[in-house]
C-alpha positions in Angstrom: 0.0 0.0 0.0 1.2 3.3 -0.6 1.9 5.5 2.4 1.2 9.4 2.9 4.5 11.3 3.0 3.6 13.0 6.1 3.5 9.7 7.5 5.9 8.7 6.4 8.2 11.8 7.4 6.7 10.8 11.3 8.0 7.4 10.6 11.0 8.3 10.0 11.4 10.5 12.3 11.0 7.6 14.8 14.0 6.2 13.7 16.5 8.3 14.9 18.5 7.8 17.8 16.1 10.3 20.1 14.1 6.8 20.5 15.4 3.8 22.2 16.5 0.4 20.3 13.0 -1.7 21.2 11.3 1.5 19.9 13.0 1.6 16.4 12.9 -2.5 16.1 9.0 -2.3 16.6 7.9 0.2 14.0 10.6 -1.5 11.9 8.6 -5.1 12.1 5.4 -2.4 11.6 6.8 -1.7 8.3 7.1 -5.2 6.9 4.2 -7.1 8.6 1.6 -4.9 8.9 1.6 -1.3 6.9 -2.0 -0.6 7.7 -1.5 -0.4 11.7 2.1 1.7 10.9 -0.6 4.7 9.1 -2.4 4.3 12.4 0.0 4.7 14.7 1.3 7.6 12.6 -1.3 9.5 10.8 -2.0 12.5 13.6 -0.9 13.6 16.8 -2.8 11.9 19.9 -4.9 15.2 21.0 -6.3 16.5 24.4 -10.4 15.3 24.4 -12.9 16.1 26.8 -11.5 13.1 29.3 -7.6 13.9 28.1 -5.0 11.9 26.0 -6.5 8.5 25.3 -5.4 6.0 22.9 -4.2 2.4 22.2 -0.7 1.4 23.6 1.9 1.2 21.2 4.8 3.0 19.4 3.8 6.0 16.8 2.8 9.7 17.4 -1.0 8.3 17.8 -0.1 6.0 20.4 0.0 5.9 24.0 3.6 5.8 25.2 6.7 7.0 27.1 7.7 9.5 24.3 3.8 10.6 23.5 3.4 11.0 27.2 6.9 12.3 28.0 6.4 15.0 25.4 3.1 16.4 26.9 4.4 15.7 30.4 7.5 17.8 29.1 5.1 20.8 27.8 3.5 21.1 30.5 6.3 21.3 33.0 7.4 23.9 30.8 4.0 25.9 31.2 4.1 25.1 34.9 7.8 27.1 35.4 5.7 29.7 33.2 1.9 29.9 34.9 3.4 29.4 38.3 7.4 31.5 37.9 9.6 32.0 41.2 7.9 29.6 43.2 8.1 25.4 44.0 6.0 23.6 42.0 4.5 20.5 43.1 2.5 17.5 40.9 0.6 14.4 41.8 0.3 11.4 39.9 -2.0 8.9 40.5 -2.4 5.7 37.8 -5.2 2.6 37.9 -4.7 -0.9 36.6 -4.3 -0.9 33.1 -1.3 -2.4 31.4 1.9 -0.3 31.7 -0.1 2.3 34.1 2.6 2.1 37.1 5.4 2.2 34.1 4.1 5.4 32.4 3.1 6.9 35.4 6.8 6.4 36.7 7.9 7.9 33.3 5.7 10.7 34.0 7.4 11.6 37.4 10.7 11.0 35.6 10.3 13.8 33.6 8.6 15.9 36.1 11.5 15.6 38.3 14.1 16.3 36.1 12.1 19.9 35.4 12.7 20.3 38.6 9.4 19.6 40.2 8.2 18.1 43.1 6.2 15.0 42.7 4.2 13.2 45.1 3.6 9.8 43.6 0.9 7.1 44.6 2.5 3.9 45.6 0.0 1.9 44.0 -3.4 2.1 41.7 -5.8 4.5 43.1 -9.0 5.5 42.2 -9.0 9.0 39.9 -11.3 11.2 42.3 -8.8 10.5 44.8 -6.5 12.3 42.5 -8.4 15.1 42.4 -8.5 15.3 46.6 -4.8 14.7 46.9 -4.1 17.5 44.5 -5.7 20.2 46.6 -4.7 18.5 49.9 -1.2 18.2 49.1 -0.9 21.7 47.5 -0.2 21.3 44.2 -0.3 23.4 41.0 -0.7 20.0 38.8 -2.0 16.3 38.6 -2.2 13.7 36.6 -3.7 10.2 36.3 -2.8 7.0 33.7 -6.0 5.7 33.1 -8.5 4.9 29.8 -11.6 5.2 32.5 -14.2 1.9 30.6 -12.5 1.7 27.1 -11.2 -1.8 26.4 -7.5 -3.3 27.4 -5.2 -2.0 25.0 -6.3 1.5 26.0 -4.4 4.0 28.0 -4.5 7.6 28.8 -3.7 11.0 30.9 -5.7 13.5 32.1 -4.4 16.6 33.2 -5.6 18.2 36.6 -4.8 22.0 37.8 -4.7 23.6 41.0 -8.3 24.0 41.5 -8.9 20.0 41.3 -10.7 19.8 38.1 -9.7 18.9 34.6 -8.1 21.6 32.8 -10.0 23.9 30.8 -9.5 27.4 29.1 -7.1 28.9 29.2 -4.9 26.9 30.3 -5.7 24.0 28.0 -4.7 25.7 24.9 -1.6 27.3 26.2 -0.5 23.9 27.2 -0.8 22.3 24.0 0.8 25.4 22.4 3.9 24.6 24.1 3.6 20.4 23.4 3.3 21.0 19.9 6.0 23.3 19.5 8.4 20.7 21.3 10.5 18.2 19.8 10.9 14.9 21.0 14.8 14.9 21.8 14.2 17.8 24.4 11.9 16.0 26.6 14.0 15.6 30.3 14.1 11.7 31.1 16.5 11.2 33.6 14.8 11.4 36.8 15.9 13.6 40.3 14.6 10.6 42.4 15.3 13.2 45.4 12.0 14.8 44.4 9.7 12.4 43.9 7.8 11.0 47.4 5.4 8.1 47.3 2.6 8.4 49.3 -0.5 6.3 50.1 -2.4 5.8 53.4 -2.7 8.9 54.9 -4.2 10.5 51.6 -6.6 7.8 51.9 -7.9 8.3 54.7 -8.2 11.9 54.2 -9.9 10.8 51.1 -12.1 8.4 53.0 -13.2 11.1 55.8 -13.3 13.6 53.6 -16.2 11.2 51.5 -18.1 10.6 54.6 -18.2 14.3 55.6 -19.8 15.0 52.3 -21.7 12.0 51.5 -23.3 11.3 54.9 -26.9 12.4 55.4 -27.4 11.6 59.5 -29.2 7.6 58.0 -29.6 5.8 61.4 -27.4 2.9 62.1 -30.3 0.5 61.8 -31.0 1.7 58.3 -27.5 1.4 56.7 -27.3 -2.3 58.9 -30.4 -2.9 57.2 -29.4 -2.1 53.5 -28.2 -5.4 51.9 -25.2 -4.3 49.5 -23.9 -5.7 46.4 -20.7 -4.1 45.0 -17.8 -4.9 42.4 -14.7 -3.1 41.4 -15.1 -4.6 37.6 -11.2 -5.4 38.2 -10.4 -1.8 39.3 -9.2 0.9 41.1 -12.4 0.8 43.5 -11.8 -1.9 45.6 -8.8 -0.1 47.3 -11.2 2.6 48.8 -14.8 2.0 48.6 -15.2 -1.0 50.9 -13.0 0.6 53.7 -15.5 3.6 53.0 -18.8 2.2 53.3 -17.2 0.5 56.2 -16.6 3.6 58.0 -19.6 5.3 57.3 -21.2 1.6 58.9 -22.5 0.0 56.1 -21.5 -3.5 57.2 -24.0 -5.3 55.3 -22.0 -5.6 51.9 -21.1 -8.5 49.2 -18.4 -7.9 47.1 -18.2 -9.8 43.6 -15.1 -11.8 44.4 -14.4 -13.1 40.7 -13.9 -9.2 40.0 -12.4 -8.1 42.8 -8.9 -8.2 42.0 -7.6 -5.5 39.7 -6.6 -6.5 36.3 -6.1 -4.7 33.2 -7.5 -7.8 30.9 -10.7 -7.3 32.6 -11.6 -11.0 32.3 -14.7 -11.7 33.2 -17.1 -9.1 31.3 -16.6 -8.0 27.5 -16.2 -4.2 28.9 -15.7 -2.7 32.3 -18.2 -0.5 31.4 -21.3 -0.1 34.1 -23.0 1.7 31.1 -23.4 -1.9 29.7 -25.5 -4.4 31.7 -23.4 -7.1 30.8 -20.8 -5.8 32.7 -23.1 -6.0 36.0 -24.3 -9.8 35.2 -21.6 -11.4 38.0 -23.5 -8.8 40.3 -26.6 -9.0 39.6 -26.6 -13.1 39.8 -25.2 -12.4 43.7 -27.5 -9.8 44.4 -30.2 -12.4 43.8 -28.6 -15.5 45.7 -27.9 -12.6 48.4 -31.5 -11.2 47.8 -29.5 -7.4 48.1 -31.1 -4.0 47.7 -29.4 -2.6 45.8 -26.2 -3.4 43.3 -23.1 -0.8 42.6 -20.6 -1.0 40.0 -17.7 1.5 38.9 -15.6 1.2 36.4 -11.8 0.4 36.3 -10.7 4.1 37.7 -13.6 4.6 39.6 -15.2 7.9 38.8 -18.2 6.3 37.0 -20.9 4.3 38.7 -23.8 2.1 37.3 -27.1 0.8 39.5 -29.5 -1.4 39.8 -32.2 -1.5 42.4 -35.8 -4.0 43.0 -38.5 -2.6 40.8 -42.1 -3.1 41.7 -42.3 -7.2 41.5 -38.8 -7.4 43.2 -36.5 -8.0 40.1 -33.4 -6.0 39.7 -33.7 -3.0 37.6 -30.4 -1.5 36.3 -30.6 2.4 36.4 -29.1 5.1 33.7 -27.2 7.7 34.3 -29.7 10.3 34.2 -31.9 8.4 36.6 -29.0 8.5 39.1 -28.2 11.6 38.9 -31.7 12.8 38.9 -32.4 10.5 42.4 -29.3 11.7 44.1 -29.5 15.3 43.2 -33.3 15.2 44.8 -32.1 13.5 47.7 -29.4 15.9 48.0 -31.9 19.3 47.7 -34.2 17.7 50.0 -31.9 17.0 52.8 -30.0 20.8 52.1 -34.3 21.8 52.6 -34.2 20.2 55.8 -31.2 21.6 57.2 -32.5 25.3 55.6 -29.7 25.7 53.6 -31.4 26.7 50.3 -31.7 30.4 50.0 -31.4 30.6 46.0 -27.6 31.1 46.6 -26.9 27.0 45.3 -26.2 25.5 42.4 -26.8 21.9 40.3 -24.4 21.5 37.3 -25.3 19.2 34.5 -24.4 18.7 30.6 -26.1 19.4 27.7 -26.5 15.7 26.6 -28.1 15.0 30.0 -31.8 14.9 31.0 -33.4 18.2 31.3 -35.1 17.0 33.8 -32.2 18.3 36.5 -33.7 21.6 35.6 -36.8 21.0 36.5 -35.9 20.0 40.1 -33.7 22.4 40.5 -36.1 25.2 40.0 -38.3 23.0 42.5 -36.4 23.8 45.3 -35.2 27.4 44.1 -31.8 26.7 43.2 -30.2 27.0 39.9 -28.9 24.9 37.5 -25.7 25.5 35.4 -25.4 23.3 32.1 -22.1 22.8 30.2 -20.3 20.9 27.7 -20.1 17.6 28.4 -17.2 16.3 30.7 -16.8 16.9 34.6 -14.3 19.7 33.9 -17.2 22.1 32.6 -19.0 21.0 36.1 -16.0 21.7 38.0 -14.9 25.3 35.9 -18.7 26.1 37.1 -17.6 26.0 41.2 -14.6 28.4 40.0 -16.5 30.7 38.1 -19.4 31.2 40.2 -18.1 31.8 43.5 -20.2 33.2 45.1 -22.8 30.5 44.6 -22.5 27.2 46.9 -22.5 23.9 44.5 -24.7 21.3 45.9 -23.8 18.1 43.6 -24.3 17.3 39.7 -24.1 14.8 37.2 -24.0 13.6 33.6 -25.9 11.3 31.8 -22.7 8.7 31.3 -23.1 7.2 35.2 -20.4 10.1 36.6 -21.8 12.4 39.4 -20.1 15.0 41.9 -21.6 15.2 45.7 -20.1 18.9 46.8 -16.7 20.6 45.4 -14.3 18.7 47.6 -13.3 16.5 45.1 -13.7 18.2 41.1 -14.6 15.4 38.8 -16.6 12.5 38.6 -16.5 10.3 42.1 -17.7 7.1 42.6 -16.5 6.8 45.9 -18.8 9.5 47.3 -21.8 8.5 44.7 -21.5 5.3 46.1 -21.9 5.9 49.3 -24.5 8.6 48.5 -27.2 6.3 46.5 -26.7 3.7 49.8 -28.0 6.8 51.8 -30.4 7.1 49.4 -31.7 3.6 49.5 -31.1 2.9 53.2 -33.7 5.8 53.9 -36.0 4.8 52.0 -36.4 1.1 52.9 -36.3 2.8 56.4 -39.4 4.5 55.8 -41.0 1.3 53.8 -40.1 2.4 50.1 -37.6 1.5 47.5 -35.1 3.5 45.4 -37.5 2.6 42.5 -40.4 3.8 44.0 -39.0 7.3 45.2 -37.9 7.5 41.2 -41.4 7.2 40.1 -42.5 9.5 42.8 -40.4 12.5 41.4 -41.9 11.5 37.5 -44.9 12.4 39.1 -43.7 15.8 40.7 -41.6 17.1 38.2 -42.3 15.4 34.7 -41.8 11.9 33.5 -38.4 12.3 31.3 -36.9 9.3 29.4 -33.7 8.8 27.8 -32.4 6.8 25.5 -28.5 6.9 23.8 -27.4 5.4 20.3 -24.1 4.9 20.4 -22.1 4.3 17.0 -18.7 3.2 16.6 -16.4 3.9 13.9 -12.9 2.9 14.0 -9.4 3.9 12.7 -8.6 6.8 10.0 -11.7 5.6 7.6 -14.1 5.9 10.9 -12.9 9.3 11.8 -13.9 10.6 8.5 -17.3 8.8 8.7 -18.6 10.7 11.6 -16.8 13.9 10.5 -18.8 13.2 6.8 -22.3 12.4 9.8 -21.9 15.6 11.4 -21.3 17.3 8.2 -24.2 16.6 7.0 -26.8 16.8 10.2 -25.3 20.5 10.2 -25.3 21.2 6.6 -28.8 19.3 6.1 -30.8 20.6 9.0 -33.7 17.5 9.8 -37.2 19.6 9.2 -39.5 17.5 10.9 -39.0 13.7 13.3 -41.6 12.0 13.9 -44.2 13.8 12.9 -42.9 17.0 15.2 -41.4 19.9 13.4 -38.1 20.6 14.4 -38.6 24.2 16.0 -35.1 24.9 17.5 -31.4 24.0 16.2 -28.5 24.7 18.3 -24.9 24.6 17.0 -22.5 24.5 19.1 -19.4 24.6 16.7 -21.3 28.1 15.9 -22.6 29.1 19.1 -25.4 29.8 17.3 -29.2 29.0 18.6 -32.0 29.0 15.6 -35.7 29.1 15.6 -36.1 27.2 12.5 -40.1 28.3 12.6 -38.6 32.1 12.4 -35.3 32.1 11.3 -34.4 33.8 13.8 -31.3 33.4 15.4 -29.1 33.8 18.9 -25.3 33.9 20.0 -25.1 31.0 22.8 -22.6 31.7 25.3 -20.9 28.5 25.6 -17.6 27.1 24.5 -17.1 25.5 21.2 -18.1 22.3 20.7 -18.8 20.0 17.9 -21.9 19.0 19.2 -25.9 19.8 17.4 -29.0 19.4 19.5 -32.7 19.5 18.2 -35.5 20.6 19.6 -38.8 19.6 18.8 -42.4 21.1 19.2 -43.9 18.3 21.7 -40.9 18.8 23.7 -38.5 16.3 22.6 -34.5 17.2 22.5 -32.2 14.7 20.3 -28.2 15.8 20.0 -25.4 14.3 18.1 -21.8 14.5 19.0 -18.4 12.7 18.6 -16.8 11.4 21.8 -14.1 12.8 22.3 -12.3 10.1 23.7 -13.7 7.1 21.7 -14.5 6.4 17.8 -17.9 6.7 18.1 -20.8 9.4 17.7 -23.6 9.3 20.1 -26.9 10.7 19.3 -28.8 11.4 23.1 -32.6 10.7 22.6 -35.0 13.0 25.7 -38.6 12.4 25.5 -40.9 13.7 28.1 -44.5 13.6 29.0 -46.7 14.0 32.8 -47.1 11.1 34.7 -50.7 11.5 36.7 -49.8 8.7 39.5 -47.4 6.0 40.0 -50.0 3.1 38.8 -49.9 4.4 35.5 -46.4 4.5 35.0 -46.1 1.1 32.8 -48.5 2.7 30.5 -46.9 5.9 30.0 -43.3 4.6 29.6 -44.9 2.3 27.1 -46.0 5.6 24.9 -42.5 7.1 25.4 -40.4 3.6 24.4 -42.9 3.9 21.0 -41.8 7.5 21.0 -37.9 7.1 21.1 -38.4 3.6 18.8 -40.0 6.4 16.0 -37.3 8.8 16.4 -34.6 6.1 15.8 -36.5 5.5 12.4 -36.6 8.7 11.3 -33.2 9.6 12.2 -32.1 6.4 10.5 -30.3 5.3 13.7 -31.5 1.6 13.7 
């Protein structure tokens, strides 16, 4: 096959003596056996996503690897000695279980260190919201942690942290990838100062773990979290080093752990992916939660910042949860208990995203607070607690099982959300109800909103320009009417432009750039398309709403809204 020049320039360049011997000898073999995975590995630059640097292992400048990584941990020292000048600058690295996580995240600290900053390094894998907490209770200007959150095993990634806790965002994004890109790969600083870098472990998790039960504890009497039968698995990640010492502390006692899954491994062998998104992932603990007859089941994924449920509907069989139903049950939980203790006085905030249920916005102007939507990613969520300081940030969520209980930790926690839906639950069995029941019981106060998410992949150079070609079109070829509704509104968020497509009339949205369309139609119902930006896929998120008169009727009326979504997925061609 004939191979690009630019390519083959980034080949070459790979071939010098800036990379090591086993580096050269493997793009070499790439070359003879297998051409098609050399354009991969070298037709673009791995980029910064909404979750980071992501990508499969391997060599090539569209790989994950010590010279990808080293360059951008190389940049950014560089803007550190910049953003942060005549003063000591401090980073902490945290890493989960995937393959060559403790390796990279050494080489990260390597080249930290020889920049001449301080690095406080985790001992072993840790969950990533720990990361966030450790940053801001050590002091640090920077973190970062290894990890490729659910995607499969020959994934890894890095996601940047600043001083606030949270992912970074603008400005600071840009300016850092200003100074990766304008780096070559023979000035990145290998050779370590092992004088400043400091392993640390126990007593940041237990500052961790207090610092959880502070903010996820809701005064639940100690016969009600006995009472709560627990089912939970680490999928084979970085969970099981915190959350069972944590629900232990806060006295949950009554807990069964998924032993096939409990220790970490970065095959991930027992479910296809470690993705509590996917029910087949929860299967092992779903079978134990019915020879345990459990509650309630919990799930995270392999660095712990995402978290999928499933609860006893209303003939006893387990029910798995989506995201937006979490986040809907603990945000209402949370409101209600910040009622109780009057501390609503419309100074509060809810953050959410603009793929997730607008249903959050409805509650929220229940109890008188607002609610802040952003982008998608926990860093928009977190940016929201910097920017609006004067307004106290209750808890939020996205519709991808990731959800934030106070600011003490920035991003997506599934140590805290764990322990927050067993408050949850263990309150309301107290009182003679189910997780499932209170869920119908806010459909009924606030709206009966249901979600649906079609999610297709596309893989590899050929994929990418697929759902470039997808979004292309959907923006180029506005859809007029689906299902029978006319479309009325079209927002564009690669144009920050909102239009009434009754009118014509248009509006300047004030939100970052983002290549991401949603449509609104005239009965109310919101479908948007956007590229992950960590994955080859595009996901198209489906909101259909209607009222819901009483709990006995709610069979019936989902049944109208499943007919509603099926019809949308026919006219969008998404089936």
């Amino acid at each position: 096959m004939d191979i690009k020049q630019n390519i083959l320039d980034a080949v070459n360049e790979w071939l010098t003596p800036t990379f090591d011997t086993e580096t050269q000898e493997a793009i070499t073999e790439l070359m003879t056996t297998s051409p098609k995975d050399l354009e991969e590995s070298f037709y673009k630059n791995l980029e910064f996503g909404t979750g980071g640097m992501r990508g499969v292992m391997g060599v090539g400048n569209n790989r994950i690897n010590k010279y990808t990584l080293g360059k951008s941990t190389q940049g950014l020292s560089d803007y550190l000695h910049t953003a942060f000048p005549n003063q000591p600058i401090k980073a902490v690295i945290a890493y989960d279980c995937r393959h060559n996580s403790d390796t990279l995240a050494k080489v990260v600290a390597d080249v930290f260190s020889a920049n001449g900053i301080h690095v406080y390094l985790f001992s072993s894998l840790r969950p990533t919201p720990e990361l966030s907490f450790a940053l801001k209770y050590l002091g640090c200007q920077c973190g970062i942690v290894l990890t490729a959150s659910h995607n499969p095993p020959e994934y890894n990634g890095y996601k940047v942290y600043w001083e606030d806790g949270g992912q970074i965002v603008p400005p600071e994004d840009e300016g850092i990838i200003n100074v990766i890109e304008n780096l070559n790969y023979n000035q990145i600083k290998f050779t370590a100062n092992e004088d400043l870098i400091e392993y640390i472990d126990t007593e940041v998790d237990q500052a961790f773990i207090k610092s959880s039960i502070e903010n996820a504890s809701f005064n639940t009497p100690a016969a009600a979290k006995e009472n709560l039968n627990i089912v939970f698995t680490s999928l084979h990640g970085t969970s099981i080093t915190l959350v069972p010492d944590t629900l232990s502390q806060a006295r949950y006692t009554n807990v069964h752990i998924v032993e096939e899954q409990r220790v970490p491994n970065g095959d991930f062998p027992t479910v296809k992916s470690p993705n509590p998104e996917e029910p087949e992932a929860l299967a092992m603990a779903l079978a134990l939660a019915d020879k345990t007859n459990s509650d309630i089941v919990i799930g995270t994924d392999p660095d712990c910042d995402r978290l999928g449920i499933a609860v006893r509907n209303n003939e006893g069989q387990m029910t798995l949860l989506n995201g937006n139903q979490t986040m809907i049950l603990m945000t209402a939980f949370l409101l209600e208990e910040w009622k109780k203790a009057g501390k609503i006085d419309g100074k509060q905030f809810v953050g959410s995203t603009i793929v997730s249920t607008p249903m959050i916005m409805e509650l929220a102007t229940a109890y008188g607070v607002e609610c802040k939507v952003g982008l998608t990613g926990f860093k928009w969520i977190a940016k929201m607690i910097k920017d609006f300081p004067e307004l106290k940030f209750i808890g939020g969520g996205e519709e991808s099982f990731g959800y934030m209980v106070g600011d003490a930790v920035r991003d997506k926690d599934a140590v805290a959300a764990t322990l927050l839906i067993c408050e949850v639950a263990a309150q309301a069995k107290a009182k003679g109800s189910t997780v499932y029941k209170e869920l119908l019981k806010l459909y009924v106060a606030h709206g009966f909103y249901k979600e649906h998410l079609i999610s297709i992949t596309k893989k590899g150079m050929e994929g990418l320009a697929e759902i470039n070609q997808m979004m292309v079109t959907l923006r180029e070829n506005p859809v007029k009417e689906i299902n029978g509704q006319r479309v009325i509104m079209l927002e564009d968020y690669k144009s920050s432009v909102a239009k009434n497509l009754l009118t014509g009339e248009e509006e300047t949205m004030n939100i970052p750039k983002a290549d991401v369309l949603i449509y609104y139609t005239e009965d109310g119902s919101k479908i948007c398309a956007r590229p992950s930006g960590t994955e080859p896929k595009i996901k198209f998120y489906i909101s259909v709403n209607t009222e819901l008169d009483a709990v006995e009727n709610f069979s019936k009326v989902e049944a109208v809204l499943n007919e509603k979504i099926k019809n949308i997925i026919i006219a969008m061609q998404l089936n």
